[in-house]
DSSP file (Angstrom, degrees, kcal/mol; ACC not computed):
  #  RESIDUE AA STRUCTURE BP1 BP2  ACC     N-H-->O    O-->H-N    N-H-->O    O-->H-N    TCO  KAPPA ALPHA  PHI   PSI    X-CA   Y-CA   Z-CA
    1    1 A X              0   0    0      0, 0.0    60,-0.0     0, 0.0   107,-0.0   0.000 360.0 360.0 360.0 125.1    0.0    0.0    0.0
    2    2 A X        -     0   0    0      1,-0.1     3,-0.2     3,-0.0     4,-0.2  -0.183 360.0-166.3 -49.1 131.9    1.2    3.5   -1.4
    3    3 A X    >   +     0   0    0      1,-0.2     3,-1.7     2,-0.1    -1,-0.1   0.636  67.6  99.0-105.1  -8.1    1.9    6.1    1.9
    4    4 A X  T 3  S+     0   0    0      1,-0.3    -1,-0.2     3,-0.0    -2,-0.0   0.777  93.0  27.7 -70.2 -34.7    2.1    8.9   -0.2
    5    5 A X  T 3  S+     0   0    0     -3,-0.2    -1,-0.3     2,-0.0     2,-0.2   0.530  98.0 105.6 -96.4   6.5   -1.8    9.8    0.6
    6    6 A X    <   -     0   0    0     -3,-1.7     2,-0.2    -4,-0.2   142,-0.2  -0.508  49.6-174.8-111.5 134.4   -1.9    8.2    4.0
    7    7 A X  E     -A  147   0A   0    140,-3.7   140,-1.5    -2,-0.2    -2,-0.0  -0.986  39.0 -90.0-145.4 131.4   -1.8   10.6    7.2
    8    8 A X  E     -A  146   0A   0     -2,-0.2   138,-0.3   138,-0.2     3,-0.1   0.067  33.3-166.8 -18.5 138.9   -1.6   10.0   10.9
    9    9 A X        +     0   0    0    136,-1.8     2,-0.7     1,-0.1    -1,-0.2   0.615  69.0  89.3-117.4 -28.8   -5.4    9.7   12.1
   10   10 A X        +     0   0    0    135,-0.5     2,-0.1     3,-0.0    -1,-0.1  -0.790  59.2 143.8 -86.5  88.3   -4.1   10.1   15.5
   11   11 A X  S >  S-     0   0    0     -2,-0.7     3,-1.8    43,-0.1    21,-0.1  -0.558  70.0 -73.2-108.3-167.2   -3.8   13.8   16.9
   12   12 A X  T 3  S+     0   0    0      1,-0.3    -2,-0.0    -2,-0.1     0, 0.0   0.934 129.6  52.0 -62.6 -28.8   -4.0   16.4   20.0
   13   13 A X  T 3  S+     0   0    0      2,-0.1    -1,-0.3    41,-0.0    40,-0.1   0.653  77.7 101.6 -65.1  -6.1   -8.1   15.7   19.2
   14   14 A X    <   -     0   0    0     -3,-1.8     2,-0.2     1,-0.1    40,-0.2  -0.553  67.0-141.3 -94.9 146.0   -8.5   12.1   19.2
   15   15 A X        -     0   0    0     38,-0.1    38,-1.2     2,-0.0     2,-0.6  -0.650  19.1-160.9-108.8 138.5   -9.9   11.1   22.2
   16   16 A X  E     +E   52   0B   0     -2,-0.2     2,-0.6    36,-0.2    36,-0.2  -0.863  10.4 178.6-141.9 134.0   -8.4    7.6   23.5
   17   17 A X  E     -E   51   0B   0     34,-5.7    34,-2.2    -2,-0.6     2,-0.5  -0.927   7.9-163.7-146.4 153.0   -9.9    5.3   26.0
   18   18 A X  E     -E   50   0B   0     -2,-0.6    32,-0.2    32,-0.2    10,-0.1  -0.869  25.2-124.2-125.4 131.2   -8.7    2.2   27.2
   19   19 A X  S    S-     0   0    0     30,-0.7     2,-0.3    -2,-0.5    -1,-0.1   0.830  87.6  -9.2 -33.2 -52.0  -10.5   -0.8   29.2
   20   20 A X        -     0   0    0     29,-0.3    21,-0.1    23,-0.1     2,-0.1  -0.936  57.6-139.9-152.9 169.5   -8.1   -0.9   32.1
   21   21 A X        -     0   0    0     -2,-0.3    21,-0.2    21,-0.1     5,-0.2  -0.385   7.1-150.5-129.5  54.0   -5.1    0.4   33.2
   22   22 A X  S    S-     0   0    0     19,-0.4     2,-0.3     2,-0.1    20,-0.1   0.252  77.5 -26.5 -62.0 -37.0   -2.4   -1.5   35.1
   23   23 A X  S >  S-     0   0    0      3,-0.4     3,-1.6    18,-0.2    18,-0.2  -0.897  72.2 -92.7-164.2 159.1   -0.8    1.6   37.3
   24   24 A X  T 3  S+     0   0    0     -2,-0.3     3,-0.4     1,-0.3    -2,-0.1   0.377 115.0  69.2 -52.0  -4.5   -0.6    5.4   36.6
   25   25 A X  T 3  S+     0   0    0      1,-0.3    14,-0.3    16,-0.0    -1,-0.3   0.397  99.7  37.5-118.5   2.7    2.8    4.8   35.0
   26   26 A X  S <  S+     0   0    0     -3,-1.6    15,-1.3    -5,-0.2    -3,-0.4  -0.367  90.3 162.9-144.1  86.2    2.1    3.0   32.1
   27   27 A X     >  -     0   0    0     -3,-0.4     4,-0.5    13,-0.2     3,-0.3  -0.135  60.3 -94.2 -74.2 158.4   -1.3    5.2   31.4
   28   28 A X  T  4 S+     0   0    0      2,-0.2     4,-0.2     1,-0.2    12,-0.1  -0.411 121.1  77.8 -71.3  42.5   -3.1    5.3   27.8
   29   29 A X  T  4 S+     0   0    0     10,-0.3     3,-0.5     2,-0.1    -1,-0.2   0.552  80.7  64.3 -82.7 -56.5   -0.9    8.6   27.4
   30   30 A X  T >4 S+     0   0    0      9,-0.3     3,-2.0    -3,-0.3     4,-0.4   0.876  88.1  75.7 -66.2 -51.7    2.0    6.3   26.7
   31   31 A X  T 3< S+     0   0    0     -4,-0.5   112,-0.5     1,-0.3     2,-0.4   0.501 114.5  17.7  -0.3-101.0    0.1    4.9   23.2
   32   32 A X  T 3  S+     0   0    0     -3,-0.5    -1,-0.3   110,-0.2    -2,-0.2  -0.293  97.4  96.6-105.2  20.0    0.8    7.7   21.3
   33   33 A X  S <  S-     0   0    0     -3,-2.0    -1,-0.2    -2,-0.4    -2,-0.1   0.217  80.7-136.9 -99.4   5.1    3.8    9.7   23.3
   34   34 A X        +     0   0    0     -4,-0.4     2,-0.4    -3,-0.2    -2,-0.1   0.773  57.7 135.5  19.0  37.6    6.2    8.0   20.9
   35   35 A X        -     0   0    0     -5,-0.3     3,-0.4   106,-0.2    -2,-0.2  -0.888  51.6-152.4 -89.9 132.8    8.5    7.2   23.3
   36   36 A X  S    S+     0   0    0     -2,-0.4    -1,-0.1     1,-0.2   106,-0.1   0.157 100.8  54.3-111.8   9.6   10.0    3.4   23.1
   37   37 A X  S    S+     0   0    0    104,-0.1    -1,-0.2    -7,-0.0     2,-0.2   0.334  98.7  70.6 -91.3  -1.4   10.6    3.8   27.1
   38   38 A X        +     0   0    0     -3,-0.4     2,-0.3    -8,-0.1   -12,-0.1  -0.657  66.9 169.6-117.1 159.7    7.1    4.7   27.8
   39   39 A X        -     0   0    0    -14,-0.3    -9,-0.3    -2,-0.2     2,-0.3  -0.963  33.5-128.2-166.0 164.6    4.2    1.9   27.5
   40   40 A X  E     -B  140   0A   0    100,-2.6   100,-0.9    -2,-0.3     2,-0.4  -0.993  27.4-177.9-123.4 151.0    0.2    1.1   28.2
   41   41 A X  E     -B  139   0A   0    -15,-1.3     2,-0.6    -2,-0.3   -19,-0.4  -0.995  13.1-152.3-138.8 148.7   -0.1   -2.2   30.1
   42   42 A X  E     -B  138   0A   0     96,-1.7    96,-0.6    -2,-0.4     3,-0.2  -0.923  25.8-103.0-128.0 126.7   -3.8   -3.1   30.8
   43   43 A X        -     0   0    0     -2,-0.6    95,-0.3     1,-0.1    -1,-0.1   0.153  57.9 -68.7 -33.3 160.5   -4.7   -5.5   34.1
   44   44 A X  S    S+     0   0    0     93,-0.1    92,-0.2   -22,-0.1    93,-0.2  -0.237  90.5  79.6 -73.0 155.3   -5.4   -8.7   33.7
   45   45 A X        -     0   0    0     90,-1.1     2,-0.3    91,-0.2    91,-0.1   0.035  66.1-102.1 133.4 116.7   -8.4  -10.0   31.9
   46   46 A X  S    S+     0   0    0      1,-0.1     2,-0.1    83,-0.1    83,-0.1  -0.937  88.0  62.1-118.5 167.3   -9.4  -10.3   28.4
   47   47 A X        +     0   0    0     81,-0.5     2,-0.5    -2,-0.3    82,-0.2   0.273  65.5 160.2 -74.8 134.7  -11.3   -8.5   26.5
   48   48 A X  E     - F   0 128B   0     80,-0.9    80,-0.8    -2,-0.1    82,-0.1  -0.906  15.1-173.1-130.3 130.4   -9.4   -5.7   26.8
   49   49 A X  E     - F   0 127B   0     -2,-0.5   -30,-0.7    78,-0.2   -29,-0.3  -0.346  29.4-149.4-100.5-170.2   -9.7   -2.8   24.2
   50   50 A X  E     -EF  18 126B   0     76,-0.6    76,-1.4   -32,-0.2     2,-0.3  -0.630  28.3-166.1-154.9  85.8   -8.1    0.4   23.3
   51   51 A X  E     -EF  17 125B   0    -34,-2.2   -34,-5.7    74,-0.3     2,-0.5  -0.611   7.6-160.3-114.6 115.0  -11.3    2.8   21.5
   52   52 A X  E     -EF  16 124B   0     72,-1.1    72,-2.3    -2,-0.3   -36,-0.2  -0.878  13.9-157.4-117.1 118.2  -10.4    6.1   19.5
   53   53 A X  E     - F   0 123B   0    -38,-1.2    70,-0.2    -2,-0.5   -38,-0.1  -0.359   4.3-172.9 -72.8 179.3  -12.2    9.2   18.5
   54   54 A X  E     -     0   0B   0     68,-0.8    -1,-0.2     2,-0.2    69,-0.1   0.471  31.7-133.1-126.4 -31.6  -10.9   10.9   15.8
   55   55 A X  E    S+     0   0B   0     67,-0.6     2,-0.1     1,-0.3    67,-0.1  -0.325  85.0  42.2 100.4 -67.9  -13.3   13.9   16.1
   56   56 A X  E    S-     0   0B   0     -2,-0.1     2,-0.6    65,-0.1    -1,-0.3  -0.104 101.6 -78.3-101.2-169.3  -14.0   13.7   12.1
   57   57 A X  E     +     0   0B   0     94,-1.4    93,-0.6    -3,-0.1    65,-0.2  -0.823  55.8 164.2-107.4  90.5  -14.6   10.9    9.6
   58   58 A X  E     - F   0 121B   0     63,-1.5    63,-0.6    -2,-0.6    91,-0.2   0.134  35.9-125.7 -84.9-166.7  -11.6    9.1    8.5
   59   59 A X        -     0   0    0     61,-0.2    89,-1.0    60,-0.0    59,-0.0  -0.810  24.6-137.2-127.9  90.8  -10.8    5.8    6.7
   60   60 A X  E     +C  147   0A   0     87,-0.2    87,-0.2    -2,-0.2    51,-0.1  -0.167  34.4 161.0 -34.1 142.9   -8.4    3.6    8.6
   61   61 A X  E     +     0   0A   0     85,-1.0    48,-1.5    47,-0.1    86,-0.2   0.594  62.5  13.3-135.6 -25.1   -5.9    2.1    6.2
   62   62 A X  E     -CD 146 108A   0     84,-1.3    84,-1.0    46,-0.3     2,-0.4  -0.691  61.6-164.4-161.0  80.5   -2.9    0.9    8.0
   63   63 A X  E     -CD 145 107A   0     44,-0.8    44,-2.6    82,-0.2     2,-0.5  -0.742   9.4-158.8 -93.8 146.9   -2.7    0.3   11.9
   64   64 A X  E     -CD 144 106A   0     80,-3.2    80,-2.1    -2,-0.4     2,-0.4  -0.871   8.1-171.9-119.2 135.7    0.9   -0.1   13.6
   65   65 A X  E     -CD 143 105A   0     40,-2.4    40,-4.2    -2,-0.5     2,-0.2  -0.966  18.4-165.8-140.1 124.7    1.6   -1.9   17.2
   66   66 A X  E     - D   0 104A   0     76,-2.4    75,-2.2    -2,-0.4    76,-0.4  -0.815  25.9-175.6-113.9 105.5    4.4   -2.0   18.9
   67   67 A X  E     -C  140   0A   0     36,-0.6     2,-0.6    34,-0.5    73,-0.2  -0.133  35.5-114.1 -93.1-170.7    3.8   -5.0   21.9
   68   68 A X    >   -     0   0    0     71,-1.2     3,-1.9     3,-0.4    -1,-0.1  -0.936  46.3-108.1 -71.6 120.2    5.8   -6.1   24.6
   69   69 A X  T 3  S+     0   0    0     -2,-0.6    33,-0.1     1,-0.2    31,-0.1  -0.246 113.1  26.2 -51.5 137.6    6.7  -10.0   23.5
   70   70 A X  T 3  S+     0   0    0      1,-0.1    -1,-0.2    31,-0.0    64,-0.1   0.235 115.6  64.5 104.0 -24.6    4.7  -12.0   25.9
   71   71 A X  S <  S+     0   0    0     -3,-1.9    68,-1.7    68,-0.1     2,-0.4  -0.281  75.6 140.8-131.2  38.8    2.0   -9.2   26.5
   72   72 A X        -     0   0    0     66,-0.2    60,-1.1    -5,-0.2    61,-0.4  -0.810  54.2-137.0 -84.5 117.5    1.1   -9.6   22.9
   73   73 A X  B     -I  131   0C   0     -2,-0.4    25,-0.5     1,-0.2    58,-0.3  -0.612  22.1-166.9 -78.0 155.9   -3.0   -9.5   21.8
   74   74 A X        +     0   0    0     56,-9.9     2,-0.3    -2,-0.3    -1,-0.2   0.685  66.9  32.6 -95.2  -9.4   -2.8  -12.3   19.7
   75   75 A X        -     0   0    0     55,-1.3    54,-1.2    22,-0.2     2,-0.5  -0.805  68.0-177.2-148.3 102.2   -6.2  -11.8   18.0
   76   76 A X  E     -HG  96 128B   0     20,-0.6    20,-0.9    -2,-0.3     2,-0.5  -0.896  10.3-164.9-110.8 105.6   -7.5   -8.3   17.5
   77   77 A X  E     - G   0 127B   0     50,-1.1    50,-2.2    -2,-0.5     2,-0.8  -0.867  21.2-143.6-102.4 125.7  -11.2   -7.5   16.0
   78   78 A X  E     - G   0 126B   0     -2,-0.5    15,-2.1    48,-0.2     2,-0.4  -0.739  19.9-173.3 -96.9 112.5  -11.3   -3.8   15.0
   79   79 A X  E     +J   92   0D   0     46,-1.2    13,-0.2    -2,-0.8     2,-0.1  -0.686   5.0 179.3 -55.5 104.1  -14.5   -2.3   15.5
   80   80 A X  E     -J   91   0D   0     11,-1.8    11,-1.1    -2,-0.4     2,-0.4  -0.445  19.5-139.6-129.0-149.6  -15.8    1.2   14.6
   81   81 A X        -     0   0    0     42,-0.3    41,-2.7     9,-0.2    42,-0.9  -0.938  20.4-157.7-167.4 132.9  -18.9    3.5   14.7
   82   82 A X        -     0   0    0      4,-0.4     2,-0.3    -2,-0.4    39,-0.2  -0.067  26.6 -82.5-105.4-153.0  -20.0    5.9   11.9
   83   83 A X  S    S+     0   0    0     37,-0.4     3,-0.3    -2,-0.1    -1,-0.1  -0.771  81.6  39.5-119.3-176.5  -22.0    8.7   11.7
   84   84 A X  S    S-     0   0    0     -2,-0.3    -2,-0.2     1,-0.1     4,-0.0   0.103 106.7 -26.0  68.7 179.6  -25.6    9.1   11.6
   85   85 A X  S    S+     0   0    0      1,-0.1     2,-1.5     2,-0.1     3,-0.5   0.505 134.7  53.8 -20.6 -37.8  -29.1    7.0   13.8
   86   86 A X  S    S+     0   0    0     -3,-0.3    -4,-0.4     1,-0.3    -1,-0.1  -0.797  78.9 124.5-106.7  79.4  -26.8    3.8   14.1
   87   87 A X        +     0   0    0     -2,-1.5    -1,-0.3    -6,-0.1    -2,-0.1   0.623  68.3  47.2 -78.2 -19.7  -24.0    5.8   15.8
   88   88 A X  S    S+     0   0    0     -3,-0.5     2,-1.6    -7,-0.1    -2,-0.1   0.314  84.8 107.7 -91.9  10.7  -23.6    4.0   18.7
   89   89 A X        -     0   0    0     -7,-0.1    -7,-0.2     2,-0.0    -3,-0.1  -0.596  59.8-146.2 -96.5 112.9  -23.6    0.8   17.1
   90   90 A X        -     0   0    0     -2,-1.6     2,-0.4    -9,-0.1    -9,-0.2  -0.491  26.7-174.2 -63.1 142.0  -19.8   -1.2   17.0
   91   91 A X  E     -J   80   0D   0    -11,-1.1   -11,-1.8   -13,-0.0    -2,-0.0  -0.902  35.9 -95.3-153.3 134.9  -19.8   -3.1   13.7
   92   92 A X  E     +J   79   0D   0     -2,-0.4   -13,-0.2   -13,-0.2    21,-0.1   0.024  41.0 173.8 -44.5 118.0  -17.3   -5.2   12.8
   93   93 A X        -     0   0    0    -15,-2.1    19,-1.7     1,-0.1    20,-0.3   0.879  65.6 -50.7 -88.2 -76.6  -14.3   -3.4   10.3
   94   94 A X        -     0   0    0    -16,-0.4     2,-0.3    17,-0.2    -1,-0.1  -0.010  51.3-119.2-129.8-141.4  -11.3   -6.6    9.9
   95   95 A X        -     0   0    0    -18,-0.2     2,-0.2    -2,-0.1   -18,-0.2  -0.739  24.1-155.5-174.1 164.8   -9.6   -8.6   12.4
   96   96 A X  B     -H   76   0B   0    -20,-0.9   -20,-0.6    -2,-0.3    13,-0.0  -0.742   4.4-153.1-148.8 156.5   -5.3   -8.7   13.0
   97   97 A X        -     0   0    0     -2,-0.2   -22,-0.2   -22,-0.2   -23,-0.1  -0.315  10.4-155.4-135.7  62.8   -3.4  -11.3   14.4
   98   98 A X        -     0   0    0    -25,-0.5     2,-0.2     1,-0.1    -2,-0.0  -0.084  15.3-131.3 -60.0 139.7   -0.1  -10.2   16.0
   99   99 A X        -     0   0    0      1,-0.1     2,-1.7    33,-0.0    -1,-0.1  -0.485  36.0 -99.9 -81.6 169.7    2.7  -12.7   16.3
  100  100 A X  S    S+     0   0    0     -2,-0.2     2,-0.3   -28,-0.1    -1,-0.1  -0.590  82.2 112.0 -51.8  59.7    4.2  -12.8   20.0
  101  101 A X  S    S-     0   0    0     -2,-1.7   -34,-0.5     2,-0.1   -31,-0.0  -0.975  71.6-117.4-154.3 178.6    7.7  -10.3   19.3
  102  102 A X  S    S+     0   0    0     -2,-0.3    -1,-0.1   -34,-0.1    -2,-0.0   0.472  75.9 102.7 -89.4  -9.2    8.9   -7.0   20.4
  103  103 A X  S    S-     0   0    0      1,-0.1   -36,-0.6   -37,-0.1    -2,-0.1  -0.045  84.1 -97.0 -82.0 173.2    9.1   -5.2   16.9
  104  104 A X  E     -D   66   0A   0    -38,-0.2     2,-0.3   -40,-0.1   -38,-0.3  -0.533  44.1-161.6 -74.7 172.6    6.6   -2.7   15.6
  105  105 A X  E     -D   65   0A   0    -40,-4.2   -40,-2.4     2,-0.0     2,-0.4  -0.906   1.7-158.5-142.4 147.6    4.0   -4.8   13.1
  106  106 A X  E     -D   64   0A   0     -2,-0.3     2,-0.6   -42,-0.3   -42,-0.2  -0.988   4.3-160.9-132.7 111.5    2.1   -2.9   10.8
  107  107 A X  E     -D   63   0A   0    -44,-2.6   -44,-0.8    -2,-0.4    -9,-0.0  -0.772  20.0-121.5-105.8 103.4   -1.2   -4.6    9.5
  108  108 A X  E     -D   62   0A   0     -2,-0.6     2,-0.4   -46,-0.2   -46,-0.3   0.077  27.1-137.7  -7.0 146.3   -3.3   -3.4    5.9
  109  109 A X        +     0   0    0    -48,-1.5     2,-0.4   -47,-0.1    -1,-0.1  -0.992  32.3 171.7-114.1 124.5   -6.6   -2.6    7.1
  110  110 A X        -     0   0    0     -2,-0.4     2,-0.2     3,-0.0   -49,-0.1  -0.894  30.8-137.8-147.5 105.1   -9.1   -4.2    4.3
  111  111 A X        -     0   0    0     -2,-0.4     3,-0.5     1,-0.2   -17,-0.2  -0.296   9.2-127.8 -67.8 140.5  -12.7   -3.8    6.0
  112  112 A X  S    S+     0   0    0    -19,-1.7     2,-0.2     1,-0.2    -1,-0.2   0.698 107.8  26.2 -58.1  -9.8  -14.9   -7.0    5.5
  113  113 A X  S    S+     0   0    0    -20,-0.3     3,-0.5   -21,-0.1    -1,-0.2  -0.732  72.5 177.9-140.5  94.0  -17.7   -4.9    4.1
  114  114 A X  S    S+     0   0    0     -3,-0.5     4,-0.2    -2,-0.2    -2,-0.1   0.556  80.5  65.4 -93.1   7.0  -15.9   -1.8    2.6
  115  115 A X  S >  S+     0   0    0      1,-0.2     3,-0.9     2,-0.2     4,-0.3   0.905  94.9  63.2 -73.7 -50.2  -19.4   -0.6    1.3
  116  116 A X  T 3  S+     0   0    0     -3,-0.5    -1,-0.2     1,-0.2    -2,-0.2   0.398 113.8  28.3 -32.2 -25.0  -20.3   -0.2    5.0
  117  117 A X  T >  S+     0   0    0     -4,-0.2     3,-1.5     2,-0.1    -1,-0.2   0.412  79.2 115.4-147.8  25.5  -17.8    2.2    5.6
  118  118 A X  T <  S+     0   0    0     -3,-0.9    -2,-0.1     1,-0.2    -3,-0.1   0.937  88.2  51.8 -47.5 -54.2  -17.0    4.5    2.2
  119  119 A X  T 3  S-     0   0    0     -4,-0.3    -1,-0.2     1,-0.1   -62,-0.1   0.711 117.5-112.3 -38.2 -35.8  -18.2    7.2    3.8
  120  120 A X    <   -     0   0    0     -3,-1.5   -37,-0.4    30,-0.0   -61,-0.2   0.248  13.0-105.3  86.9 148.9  -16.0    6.9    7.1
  121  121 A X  E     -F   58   0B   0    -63,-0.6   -63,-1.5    -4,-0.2   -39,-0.3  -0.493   5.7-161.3-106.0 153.7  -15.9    6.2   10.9
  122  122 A X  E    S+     0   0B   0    -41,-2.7   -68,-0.8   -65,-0.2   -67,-0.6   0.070  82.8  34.9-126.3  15.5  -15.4    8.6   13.6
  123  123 A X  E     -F   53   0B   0    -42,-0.9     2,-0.4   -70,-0.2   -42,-0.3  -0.947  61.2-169.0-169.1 141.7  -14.4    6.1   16.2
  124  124 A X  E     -F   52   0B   0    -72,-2.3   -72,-1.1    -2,-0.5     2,-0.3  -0.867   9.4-159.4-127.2 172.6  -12.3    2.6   15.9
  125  125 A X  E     -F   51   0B   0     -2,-0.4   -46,-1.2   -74,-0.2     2,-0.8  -0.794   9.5-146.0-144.3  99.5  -12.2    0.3   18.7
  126  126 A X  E     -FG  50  78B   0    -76,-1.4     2,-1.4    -2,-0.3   -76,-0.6  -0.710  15.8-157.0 -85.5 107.0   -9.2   -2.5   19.0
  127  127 A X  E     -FG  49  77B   0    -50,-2.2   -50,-1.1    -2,-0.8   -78,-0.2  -0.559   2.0-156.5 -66.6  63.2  -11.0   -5.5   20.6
  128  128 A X  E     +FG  48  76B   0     -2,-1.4   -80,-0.9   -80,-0.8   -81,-0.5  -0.007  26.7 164.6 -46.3 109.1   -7.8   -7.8   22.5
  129  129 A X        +     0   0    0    -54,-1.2     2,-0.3     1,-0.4    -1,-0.2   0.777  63.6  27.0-102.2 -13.4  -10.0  -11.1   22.4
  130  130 A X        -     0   0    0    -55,-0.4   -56,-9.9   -82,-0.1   -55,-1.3  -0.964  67.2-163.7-178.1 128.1   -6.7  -13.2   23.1
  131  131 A X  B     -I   73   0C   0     -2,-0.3   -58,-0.2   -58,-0.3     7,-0.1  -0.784  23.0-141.7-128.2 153.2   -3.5  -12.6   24.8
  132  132 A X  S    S+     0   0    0    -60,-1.1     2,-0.8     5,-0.3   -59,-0.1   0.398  88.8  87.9 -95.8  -6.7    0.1  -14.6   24.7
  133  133 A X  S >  S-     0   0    0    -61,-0.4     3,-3.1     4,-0.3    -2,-0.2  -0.773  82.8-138.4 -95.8 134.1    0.2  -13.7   28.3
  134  134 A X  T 3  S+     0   0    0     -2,-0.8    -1,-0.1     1,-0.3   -63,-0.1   0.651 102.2  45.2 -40.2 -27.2   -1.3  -16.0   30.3
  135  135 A X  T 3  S-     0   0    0    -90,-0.1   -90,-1.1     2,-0.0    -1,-0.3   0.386 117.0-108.9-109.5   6.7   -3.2  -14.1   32.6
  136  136 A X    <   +     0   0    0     -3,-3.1     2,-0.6     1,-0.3   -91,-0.2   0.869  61.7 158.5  80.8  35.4   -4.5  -11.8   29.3
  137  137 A X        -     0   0    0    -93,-0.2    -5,-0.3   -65,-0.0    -1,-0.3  -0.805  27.9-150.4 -92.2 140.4   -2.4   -8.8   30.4
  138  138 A X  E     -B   42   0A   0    -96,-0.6   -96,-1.7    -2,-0.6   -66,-0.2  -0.720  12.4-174.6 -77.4 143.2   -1.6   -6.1   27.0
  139  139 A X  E     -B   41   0A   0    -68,-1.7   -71,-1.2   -98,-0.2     2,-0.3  -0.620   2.3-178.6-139.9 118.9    1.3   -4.1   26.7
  140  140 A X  E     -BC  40  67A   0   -100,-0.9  -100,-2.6   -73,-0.2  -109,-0.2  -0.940  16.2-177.3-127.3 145.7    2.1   -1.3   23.8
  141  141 A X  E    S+     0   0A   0    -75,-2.2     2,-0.4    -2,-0.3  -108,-0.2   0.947  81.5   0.7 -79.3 -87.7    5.0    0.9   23.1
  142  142 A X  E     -     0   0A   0    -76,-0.4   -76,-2.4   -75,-0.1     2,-0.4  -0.826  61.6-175.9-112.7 136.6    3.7    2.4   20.6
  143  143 A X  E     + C   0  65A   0   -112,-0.5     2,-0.2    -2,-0.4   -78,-0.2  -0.942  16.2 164.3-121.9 149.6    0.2    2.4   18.4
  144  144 A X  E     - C   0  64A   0    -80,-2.1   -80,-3.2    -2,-0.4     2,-0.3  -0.816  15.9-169.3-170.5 152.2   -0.5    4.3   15.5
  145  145 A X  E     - C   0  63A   0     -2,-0.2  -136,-1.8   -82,-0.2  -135,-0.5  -0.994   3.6-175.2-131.3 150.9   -3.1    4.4   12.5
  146  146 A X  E     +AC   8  62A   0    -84,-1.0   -84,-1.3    -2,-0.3   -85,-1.0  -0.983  21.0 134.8-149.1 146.7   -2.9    6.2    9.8
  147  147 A X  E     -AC   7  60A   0   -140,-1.5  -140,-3.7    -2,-0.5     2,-0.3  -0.630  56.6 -54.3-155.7-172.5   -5.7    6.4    7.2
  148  148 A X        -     0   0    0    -89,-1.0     2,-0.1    -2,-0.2  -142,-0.1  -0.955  42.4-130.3 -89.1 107.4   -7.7    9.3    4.8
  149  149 A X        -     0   0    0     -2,-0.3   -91,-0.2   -91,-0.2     3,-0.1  -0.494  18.3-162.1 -76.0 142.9   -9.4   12.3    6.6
  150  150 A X  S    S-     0   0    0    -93,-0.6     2,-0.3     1,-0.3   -92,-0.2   0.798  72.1 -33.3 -99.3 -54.2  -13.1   12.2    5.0
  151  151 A X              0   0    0     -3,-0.1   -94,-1.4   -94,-0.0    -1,-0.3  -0.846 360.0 360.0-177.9 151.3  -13.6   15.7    6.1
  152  152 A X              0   0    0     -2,-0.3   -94,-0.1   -96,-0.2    -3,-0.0   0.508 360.0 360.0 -61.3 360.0  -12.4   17.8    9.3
């Protein structure tokens, strides 16, 4: 996939909220602070997600994780929410599979219905359905998605 039109979806707006939180020091801040000392690590338990507004109507195209090996989710369904009556309704965009290692992974985004979402989403949702850690704990370095703004 071509980057040349592809732009961070992720800014000072985007609103980011995360199921759980393990201690105040590795906060949903740490997502997007692009720091590779800095981290989010979510209590044990799955599901655990990680839900972004954008503010506007994008098109996801490309999301990027970096996990801790071991605190990998191993099976990730992304979820979003569009605009108009049905807004509050999650409906399934793809699914991801991150292997278990420490490097960033970058996955193609190719929604299962892409008819469903021409228009654009104002909100994505990363579902963690399945964790390499035993006890279902998450940890990311880094996230990012980068997609098409639909309109500001």
């Amino acid at each position: 996939m071509a980057n040349i039109d592809l732009v961070s979806l992720i800014n000072a707006d985007t609103t980011i909220k995360v199921s759980s939180t393990l201690e105040k020091a590795t906060g949903k801040k740490n997502l997007v602070d692009n720091s590779p000392e800095t981290c989010w690590t979510s209590q044990q338990g799955l599901a655990q997600f990680i839900q972004l507004g954008f503010g506007r109507r994008v098109l996801p195209k490309r999301l990027s994780i970096t996990f801790q090996g071991g605190f990998v989710g191993t099976r990730c369904t992304l979820l979003v929410q569009g605009e108009g009556p049905e807004i509050k309704e999650w409906k399934v965009f793809t699914n991801v599979y991150p292997e278990d290692v420490n490097k960033r992974q970058s996955f193609d985004l190719t929604p299962h219905q892409p008819d469903l979402f021409q228009d654009g989403i104002s909100s994505l949702k990363i579902l963690f359905e399945a964790s390499s850690d035993f006890f279902g704990r998450i940890t990311i370095y880094d996230l990012k998605v980068e997609g098409i703004v639909v309109n500001e």
